[in-house]
PyMOL commands that place a pseudoatom at each C-alpha (Angstrom):
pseudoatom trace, name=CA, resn=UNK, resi=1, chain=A, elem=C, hetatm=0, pos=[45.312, -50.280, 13.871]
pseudoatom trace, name=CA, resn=UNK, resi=2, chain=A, elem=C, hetatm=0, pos=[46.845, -46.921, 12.756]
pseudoatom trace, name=CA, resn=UNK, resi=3, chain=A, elem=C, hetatm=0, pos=[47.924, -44.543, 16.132]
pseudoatom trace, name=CA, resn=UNK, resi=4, chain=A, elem=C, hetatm=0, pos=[45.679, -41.856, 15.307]
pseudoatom trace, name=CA, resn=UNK, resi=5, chain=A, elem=C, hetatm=0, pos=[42.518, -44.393, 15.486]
pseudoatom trace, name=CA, resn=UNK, resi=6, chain=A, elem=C, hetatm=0, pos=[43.930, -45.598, 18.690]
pseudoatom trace, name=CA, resn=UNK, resi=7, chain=A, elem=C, hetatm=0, pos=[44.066, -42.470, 20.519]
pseudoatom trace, name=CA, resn=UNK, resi=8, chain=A, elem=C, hetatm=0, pos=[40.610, -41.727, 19.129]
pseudoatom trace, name=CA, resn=UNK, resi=9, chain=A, elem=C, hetatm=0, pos=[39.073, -44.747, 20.692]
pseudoatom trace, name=CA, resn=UNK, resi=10, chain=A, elem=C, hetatm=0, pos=[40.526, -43.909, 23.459]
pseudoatom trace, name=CA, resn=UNK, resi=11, chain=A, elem=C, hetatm=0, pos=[39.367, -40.105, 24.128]
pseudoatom trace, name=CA, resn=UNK, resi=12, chain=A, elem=C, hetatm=0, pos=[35.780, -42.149, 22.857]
pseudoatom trace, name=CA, resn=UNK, resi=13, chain=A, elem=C, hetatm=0, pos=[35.876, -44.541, 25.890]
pseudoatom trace, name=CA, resn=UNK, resi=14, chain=A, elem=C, hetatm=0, pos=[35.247, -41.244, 27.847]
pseudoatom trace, name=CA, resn=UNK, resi=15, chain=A, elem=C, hetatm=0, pos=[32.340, -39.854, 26.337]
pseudoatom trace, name=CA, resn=UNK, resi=16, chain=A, elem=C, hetatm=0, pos=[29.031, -40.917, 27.148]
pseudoatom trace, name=CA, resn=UNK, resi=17, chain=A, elem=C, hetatm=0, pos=[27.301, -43.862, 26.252]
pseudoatom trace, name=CA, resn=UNK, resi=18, chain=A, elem=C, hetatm=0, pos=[24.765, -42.192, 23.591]
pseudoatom trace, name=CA, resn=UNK, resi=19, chain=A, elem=C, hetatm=0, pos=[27.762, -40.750, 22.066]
pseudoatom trace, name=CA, resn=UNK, resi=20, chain=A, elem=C, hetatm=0, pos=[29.864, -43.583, 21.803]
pseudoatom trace, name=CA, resn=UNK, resi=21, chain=A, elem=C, hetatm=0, pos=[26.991, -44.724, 20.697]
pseudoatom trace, name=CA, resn=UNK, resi=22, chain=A, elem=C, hetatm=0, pos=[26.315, -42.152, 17.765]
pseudoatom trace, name=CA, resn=UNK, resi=23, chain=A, elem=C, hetatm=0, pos=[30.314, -42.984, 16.887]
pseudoatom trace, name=CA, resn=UNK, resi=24, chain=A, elem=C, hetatm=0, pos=[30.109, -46.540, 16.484]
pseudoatom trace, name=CA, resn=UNK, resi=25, chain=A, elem=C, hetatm=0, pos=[27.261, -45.379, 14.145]
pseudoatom trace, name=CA, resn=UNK, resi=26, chain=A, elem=C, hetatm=0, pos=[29.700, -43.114, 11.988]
pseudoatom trace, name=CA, resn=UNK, resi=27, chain=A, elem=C, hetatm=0, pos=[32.266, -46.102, 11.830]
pseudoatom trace, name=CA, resn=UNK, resi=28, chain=A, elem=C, hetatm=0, pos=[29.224, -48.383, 11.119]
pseudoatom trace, name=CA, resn=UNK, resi=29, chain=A, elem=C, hetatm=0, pos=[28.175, -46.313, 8.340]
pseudoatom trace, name=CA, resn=UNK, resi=30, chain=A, elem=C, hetatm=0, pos=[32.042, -46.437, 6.824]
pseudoatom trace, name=CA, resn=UNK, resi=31, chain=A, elem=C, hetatm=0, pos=[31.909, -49.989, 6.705]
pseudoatom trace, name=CA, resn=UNK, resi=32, chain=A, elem=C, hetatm=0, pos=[28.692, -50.073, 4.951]
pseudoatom trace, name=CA, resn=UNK, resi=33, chain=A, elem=C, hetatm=0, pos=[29.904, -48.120, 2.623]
pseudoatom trace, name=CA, resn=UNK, resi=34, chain=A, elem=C, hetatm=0, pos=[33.068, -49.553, 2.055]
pseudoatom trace, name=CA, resn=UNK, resi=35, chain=A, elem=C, hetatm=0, pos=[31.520, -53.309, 1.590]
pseudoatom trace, name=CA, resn=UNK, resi=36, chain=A, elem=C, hetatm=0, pos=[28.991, -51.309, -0.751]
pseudoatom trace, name=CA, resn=UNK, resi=37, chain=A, elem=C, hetatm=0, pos=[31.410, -49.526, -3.244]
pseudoatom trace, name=CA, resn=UNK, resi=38, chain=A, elem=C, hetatm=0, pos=[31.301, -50.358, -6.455]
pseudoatom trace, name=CA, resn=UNK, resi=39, chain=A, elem=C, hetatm=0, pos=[34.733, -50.177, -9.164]
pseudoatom trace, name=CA, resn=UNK, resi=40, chain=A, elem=C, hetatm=0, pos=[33.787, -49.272, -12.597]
pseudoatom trace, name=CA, resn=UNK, resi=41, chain=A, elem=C, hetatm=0, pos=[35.090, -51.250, -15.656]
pseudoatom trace, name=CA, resn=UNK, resi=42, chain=A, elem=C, hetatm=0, pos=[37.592, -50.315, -18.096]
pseudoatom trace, name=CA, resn=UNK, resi=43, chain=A, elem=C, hetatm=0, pos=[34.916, -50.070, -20.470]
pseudoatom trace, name=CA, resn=UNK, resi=44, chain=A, elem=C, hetatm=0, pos=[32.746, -47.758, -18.288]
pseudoatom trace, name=CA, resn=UNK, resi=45, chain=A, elem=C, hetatm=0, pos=[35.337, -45.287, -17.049]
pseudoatom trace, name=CA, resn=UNK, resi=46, chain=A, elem=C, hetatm=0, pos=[36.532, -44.301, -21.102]
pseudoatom trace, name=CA, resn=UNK, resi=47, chain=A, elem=C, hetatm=0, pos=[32.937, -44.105, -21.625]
pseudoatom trace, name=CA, resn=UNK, resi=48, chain=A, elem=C, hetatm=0, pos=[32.443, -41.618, -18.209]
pseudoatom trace, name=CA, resn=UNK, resi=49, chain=A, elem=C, hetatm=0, pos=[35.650, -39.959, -19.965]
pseudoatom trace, name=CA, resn=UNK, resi=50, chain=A, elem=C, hetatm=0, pos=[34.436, -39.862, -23.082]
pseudoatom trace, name=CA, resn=UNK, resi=51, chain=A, elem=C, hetatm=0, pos=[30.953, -38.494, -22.390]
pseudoatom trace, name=CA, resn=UNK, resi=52, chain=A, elem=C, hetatm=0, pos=[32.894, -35.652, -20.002]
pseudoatom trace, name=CA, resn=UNK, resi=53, chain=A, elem=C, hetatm=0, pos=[34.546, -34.306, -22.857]
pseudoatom trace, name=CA, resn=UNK, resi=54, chain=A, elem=C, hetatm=0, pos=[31.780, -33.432, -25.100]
pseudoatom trace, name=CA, resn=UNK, resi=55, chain=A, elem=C, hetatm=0, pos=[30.636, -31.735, -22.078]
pseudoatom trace, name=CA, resn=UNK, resi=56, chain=A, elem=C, hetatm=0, pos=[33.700, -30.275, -22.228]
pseudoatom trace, name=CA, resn=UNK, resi=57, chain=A, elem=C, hetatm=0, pos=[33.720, -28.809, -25.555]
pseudoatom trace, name=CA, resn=UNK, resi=58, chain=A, elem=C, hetatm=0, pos=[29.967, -28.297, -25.764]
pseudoatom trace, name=CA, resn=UNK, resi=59, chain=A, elem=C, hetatm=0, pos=[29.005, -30.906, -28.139]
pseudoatom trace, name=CA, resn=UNK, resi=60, chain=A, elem=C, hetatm=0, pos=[26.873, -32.048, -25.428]
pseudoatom trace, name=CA, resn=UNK, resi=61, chain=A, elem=C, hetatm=0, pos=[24.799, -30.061, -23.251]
pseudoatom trace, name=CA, resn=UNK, resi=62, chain=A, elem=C, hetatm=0, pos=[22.328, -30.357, -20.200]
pseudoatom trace, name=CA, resn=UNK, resi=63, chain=A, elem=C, hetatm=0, pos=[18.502, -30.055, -20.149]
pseudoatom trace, name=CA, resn=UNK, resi=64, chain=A, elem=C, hetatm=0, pos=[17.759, -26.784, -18.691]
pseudoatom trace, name=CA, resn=UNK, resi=65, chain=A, elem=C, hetatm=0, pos=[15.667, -26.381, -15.668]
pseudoatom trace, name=CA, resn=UNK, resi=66, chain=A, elem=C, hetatm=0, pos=[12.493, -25.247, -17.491]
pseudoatom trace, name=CA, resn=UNK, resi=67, chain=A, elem=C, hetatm=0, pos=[13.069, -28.617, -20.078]
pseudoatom trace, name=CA, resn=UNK, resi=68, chain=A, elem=C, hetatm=0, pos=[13.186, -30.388, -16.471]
pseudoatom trace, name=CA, resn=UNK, resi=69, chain=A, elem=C, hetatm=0, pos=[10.131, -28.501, -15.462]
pseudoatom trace, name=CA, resn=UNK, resi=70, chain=A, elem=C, hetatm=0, pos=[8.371, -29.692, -18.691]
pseudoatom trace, name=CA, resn=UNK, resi=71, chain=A, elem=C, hetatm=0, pos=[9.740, -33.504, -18.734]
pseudoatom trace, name=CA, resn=UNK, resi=72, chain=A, elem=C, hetatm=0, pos=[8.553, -34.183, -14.563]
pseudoatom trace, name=CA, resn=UNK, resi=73, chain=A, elem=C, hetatm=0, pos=[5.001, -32.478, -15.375]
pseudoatom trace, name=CA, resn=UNK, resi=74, chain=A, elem=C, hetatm=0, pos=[4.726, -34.540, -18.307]
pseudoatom trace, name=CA, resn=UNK, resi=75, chain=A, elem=C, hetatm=0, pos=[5.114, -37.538, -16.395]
pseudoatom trace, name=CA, resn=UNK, resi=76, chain=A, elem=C, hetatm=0, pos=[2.377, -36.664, -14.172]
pseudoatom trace, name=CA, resn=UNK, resi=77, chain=A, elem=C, hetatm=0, pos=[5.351, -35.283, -11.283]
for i in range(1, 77): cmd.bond("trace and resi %d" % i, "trace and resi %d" % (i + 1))
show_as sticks, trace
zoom trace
């Protein structure tokens, strides 16, 4: 356990039980997401890359908001 975490916990012992509560919910939520993350493959991230730059040098462009507008009401949203 790193210092800075133990003088943290420490200060938290204080603090009242709802909010030690509402902290254990923040660390909680780390873990979650930590045991959650995914990695990309090799594969995906020169294809992330690759897509980025025709963004880049406009051969690829973004629906505007009034194409977005169009596409949701055509789908009944």
């Amino acid at each position: 356990m790193t210092k800075m975490l133990r003088d943290v916990i420490e200060r938290v012992r204080q603090w009242p039980e709802d909010q030690q509560d509402q902290a254990a919910l923040v660390l909680l939520d780390l873990e979650e997401q930590q045991a959650n993350s995914s990695r990309l493959t090799a594969e995906q991230i020169a294809e992330v890359e690759r897509i980025q730059g025709k963004v880049r040098d406009g051969t690829v462009t973004f629906a505007t908001d009034e194409q977005m507008a169009a596409f949701w009401n055509k789908c009944g949203l």
